[in-house]
DRENZANU-797819 format. One line per 8 residues: number of its first residue (from 1); their letters; for each residue x, y, z of N, C-alpha, C. Coordinates in nm, 2 decimals. Layout:
NUM = a = X/Y/Z/X/Y/Z/X/Y/Z; ...
***
This chain:
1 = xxxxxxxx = -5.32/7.40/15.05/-5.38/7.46/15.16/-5.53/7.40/15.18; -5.57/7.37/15.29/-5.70/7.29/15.32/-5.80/7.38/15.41; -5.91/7.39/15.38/-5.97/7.46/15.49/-6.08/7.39/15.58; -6.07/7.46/15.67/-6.17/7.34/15.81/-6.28/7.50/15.89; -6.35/7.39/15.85/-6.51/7.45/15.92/-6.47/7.45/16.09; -6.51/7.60/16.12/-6.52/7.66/16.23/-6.67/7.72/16.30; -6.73/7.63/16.41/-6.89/7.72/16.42/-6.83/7.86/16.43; -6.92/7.95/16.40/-6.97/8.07/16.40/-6.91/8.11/16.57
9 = xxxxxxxx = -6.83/8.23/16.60/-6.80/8.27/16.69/-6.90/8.34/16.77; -6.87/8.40/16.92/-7.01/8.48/16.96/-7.01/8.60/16.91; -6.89/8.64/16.83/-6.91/8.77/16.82/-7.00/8.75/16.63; -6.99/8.67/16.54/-7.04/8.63/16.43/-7.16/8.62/16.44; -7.20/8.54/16.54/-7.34/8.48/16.62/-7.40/8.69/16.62; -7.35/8.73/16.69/-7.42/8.85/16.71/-7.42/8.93/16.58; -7.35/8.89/16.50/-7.33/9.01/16.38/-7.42/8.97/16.30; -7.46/8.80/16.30/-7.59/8.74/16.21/-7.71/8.82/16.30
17 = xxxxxxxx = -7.68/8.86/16.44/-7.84/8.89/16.52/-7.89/9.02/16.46; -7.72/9.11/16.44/-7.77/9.27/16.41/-7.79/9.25/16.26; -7.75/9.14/16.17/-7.79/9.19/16.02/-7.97/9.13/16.06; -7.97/9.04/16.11/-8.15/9.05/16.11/-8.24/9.17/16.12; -8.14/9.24/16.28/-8.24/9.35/16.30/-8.23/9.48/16.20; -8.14/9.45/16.17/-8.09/9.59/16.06/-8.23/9.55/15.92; -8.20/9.44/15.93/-8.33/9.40/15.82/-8.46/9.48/15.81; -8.47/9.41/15.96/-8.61/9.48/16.01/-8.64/9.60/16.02
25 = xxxxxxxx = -8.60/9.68/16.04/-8.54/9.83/16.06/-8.54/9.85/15.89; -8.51/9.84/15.85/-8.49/9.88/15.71/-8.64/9.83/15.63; -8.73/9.72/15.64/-8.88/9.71/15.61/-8.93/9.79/15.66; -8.94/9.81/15.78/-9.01/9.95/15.88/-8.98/10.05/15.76; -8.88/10.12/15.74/-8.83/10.25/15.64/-8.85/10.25/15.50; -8.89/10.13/15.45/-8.95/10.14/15.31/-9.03/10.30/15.31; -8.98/10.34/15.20/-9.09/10.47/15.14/-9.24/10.47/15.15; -9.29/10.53/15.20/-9.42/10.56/15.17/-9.47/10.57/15.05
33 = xxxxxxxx = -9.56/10.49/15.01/-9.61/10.51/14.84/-9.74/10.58/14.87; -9.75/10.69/14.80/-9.89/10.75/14.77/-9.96/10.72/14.63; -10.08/10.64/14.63/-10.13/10.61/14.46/-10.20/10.75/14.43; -10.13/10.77/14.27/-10.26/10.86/14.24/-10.38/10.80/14.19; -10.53/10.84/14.14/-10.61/10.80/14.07/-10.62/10.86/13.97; -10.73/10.81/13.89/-10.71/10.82/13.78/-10.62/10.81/13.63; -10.60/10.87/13.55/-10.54/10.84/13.38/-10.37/10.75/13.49; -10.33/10.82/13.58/-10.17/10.80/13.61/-10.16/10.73/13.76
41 = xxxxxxxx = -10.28/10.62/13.76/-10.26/10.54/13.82/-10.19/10.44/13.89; -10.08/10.45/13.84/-9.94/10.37/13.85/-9.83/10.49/13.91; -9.90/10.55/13.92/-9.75/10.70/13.97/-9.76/10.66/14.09; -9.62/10.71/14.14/-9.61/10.71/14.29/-9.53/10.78/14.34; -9.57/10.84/14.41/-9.49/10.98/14.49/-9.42/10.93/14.64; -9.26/10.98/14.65/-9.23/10.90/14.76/-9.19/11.02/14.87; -9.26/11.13/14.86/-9.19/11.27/14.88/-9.25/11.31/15.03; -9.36/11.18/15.03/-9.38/11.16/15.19/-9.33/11.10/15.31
49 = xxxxxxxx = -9.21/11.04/15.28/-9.18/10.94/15.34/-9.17/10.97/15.47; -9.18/11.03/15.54/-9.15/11.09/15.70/-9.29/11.12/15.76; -9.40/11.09/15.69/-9.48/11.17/15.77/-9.58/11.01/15.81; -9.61/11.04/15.95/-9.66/10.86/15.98/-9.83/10.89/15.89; -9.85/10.74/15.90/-10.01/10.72/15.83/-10.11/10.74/15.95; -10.22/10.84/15.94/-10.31/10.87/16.02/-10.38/10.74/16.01; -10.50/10.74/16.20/-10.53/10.63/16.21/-10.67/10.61/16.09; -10.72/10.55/16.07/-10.85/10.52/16.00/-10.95/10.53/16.05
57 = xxxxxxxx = -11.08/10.66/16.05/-11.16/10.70/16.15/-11.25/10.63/16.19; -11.28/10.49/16.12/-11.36/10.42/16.15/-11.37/10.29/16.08; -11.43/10.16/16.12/-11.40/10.06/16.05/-11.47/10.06/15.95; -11.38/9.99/15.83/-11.50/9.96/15.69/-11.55/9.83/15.72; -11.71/9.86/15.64/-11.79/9.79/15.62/-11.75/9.62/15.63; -11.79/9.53/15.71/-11.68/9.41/15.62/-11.76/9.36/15.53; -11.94/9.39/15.49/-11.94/9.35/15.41/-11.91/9.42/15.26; -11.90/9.33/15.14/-11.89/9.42/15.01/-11.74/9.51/15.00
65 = xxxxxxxx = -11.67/9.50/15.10/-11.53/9.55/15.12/-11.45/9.48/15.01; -11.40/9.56/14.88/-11.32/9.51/14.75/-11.20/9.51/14.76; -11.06/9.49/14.76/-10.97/9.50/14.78/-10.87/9.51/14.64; -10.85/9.63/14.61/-10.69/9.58/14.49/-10.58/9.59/14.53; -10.55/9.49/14.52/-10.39/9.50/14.54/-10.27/9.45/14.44; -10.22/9.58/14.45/-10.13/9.63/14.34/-10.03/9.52/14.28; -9.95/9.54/14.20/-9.87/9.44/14.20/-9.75/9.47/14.31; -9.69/9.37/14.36/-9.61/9.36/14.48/-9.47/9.41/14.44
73 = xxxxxxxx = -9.39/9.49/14.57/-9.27/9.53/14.52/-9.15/9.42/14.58; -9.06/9.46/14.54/-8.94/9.39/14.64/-8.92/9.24/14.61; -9.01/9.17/14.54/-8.99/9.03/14.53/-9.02/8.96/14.40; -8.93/8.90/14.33/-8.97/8.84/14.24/-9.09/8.81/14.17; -9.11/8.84/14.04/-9.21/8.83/13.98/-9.31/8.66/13.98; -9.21/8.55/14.00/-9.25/8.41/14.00/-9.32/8.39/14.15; -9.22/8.44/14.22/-9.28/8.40/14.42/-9.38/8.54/14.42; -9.43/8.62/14.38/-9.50/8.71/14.39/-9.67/8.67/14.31
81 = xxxxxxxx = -9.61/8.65/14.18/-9.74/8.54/14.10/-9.81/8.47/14.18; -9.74/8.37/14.23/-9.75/8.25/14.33/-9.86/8.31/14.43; -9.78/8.39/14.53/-9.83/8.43/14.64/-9.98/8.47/14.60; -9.97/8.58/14.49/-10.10/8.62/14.46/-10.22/8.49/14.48; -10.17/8.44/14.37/-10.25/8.32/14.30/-10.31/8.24/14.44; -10.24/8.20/14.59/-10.30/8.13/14.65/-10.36/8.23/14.78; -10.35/8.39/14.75/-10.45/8.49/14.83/-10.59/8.48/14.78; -10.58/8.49/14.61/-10.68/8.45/14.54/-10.79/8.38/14.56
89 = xxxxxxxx = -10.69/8.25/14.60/-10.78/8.13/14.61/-10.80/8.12/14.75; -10.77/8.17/14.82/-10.80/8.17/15.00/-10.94/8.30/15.03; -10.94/8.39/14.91/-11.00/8.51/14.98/-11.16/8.48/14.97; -11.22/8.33/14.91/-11.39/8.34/14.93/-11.39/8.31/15.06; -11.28/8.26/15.12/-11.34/8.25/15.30/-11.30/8.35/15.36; -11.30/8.47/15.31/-11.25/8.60/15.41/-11.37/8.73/15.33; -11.41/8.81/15.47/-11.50/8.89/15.44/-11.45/9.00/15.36; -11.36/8.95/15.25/-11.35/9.08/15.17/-11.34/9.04/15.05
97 = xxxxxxxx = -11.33/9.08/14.91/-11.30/9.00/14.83/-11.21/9.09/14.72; -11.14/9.03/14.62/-11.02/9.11/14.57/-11.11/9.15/14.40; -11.05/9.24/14.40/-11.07/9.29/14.24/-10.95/9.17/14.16; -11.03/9.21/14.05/-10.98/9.12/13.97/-10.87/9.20/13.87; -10.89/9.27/13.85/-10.81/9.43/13.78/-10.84/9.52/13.81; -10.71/9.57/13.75/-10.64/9.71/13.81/-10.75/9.80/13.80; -10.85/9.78/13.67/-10.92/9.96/13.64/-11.03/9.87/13.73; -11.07/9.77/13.81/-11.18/9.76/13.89/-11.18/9.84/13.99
105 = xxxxxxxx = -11.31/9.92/14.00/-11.34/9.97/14.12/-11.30/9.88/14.26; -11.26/9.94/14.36/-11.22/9.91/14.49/-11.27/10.00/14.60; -11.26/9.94/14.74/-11.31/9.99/14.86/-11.17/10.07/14.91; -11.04/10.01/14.89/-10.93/10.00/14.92/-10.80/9.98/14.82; -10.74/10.02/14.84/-10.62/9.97/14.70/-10.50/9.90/14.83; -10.47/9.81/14.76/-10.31/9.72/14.93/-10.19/9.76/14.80; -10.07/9.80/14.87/-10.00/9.77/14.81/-9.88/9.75/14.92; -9.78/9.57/14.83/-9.73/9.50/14.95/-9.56/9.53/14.93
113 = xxxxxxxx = -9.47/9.52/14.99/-9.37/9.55/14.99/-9.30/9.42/15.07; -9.20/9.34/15.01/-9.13/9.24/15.03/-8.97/9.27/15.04; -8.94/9.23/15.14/-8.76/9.20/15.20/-8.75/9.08/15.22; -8.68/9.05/15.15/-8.57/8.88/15.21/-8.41/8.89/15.27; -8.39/8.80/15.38/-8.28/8.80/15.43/-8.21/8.66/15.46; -8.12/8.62/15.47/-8.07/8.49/15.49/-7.99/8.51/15.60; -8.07/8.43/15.70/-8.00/8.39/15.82/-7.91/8.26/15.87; -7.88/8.18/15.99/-7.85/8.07/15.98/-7.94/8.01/15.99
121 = xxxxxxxx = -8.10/8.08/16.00/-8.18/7.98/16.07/-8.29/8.01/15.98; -8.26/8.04/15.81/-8.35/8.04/15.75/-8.33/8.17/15.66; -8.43/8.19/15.58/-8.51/8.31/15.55/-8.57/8.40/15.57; -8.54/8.51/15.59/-8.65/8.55/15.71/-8.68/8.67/15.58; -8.83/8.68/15.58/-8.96/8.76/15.49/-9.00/8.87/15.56; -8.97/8.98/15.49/-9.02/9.09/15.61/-9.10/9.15/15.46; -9.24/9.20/15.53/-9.34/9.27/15.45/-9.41/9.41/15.51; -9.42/9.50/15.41/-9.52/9.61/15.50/-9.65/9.59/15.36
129 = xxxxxxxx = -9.73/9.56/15.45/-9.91/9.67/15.39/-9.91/9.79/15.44; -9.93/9.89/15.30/-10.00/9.97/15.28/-10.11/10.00/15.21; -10.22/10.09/15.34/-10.36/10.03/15.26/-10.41/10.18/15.23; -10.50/10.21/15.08/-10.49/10.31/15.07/-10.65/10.36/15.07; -10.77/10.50/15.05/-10.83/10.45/15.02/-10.84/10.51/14.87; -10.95/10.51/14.81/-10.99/10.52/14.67/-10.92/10.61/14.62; -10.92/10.76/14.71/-10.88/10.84/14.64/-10.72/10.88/14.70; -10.69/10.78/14.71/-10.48/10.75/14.72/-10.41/10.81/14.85
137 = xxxxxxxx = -10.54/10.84/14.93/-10.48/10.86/15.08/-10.42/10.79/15.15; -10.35/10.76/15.21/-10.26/10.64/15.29/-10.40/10.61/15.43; -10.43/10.48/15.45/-10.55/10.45/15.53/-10.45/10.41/15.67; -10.37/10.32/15.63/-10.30/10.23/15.72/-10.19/10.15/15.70; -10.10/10.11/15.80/-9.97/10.02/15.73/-9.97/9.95/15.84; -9.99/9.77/15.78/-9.96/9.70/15.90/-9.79/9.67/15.84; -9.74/9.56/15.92/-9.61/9.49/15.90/-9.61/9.33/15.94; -9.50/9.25/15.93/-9.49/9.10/15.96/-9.41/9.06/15.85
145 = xxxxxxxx = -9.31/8.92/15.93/-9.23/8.85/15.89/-9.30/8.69/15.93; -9.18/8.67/15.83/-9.20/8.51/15.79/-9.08/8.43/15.80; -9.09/8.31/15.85/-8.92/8.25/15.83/-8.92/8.15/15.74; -8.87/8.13/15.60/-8.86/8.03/15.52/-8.76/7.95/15.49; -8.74/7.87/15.44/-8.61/7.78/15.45/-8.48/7.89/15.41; -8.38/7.81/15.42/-8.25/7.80/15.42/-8.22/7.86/15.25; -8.15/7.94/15.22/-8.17/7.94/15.10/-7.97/8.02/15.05; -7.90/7.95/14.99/-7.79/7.97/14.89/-7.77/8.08/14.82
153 = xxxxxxxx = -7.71/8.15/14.81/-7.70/8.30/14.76/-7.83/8.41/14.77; -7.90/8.39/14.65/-8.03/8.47/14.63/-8.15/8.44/14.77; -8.18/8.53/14.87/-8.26/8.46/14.98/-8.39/8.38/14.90; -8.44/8.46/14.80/-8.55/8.44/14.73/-8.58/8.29/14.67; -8.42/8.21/14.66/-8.47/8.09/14.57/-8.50/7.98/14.71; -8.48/8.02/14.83/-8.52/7.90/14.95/-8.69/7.96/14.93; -8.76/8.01/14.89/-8.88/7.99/14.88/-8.95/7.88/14.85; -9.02/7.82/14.90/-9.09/7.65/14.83/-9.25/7.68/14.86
161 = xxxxxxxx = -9.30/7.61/14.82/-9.47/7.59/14.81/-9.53/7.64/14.94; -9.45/7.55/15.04/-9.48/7.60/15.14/-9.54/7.71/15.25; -9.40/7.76/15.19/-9.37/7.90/15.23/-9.46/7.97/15.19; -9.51/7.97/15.01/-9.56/8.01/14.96/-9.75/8.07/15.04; -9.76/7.95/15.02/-9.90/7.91/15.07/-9.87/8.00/15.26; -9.81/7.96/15.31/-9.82/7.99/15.43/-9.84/8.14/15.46; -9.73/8.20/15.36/-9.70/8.35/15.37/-9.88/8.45/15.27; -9.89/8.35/15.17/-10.07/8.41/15.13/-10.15/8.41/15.21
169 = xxxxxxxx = -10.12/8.26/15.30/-10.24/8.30/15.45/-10.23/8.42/15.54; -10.03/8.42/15.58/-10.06/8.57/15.70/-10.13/8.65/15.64; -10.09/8.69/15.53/-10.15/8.81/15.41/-10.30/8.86/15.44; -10.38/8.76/15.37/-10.53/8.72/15.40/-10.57/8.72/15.52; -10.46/8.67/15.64/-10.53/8.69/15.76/-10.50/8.82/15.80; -10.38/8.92/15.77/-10.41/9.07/15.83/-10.48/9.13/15.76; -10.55/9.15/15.63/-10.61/9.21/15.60/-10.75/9.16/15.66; -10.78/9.03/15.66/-10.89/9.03/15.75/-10.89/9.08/15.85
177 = xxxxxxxx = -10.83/9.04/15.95/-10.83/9.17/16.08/-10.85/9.29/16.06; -10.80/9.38/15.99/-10.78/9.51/15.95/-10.93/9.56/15.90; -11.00/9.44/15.80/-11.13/9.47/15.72/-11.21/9.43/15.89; -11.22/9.39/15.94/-11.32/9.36/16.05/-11.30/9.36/16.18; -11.20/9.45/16.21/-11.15/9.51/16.33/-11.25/9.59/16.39; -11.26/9.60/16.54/-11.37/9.73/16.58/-11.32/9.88/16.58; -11.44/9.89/16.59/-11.38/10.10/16.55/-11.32/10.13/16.66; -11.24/10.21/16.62/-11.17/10.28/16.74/-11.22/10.40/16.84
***
């Protein structure tokens, strides 16, 4: 028995369009993480999940604005390293700058949340920031996707340098916006 490649029908074609959006829909609905502070600073309470994040009464400072951001969920430990490693190196041109560790004092704590999906037309990276402030109140939650290559079973191994580097720029660039946005 032989088998022969057939394109994608319209009705397949549409079933790839709703697994995208189901994607996206589903990054949107990640859990709400609340950080605690102090001794159990790694706890996280997800018992909020329904209640939206109030707006932020006013913009922070952009100068001296510290940022930690947590370790990242949802994504591999190697493409998450990565990613760090070239926010790192991108953040002396952005008005905020990152803690270096976890017990460093911060303005802000980020913590990022990663989805990958494979499409016909790639990879597609869905992320939420959640920004907290000191004392583990939820400040703000942006969101944003990314499309990366084509990638064979795991979405996560079409990741390449590229990608890499491009997806630590959006990163860097919404939290700048966010650090030096006007008050509302």
């Amino acid at each position: 028995m032989t088998a022969s490649f057939r394109p994608p029908s319209r009705r397949r074609a549409l079933g790839l369009m709703l697994a995208h959006g189901a994607a996206l829909a589903a990054a949107a609905a990640l859990p709400a993480a609340i950080m605690t502070v102090g001794p159990a600073a790694s706890a996280l309470d997800f018992s909020d999940a329904a209640v939206p994040l109030p707006p932020h009464p006013r913009s922070p400072a952009a100068d001296g604005v510290r940022l930690l951001v947590l370790p990242f969920e949802g994504i591999p430990t190697t493409t998450g390293d990565a990613i760090y490693r070239e926010m790192r190196r991108k953040a002396s041109k952005r008005k905020y700058s990152l803690a270096m560790q976890l017990s460093d004092p911060a303005s802000f704590r980020v913590l990022i949340y990663f989805s990958a999906v494979t499409t016909g037309s790639g990879t597609t990276i869905l992320y939420r920031i959640d920004i907290f402030d000191p004392a583990g109140r939820p400040v703000t939650r942006l969101f944003g996707e990314e499309l990366g290559p084509t990638a064979t079973g795991d979405p996560w191994s079409g990741v390449d340098k590229k990608t890499v580097e491009h997806l630590a720029g959006r990163l860097g660039e919404q939290l700048q916006a966010w650090v030096t946005r006007a008050a509302d």
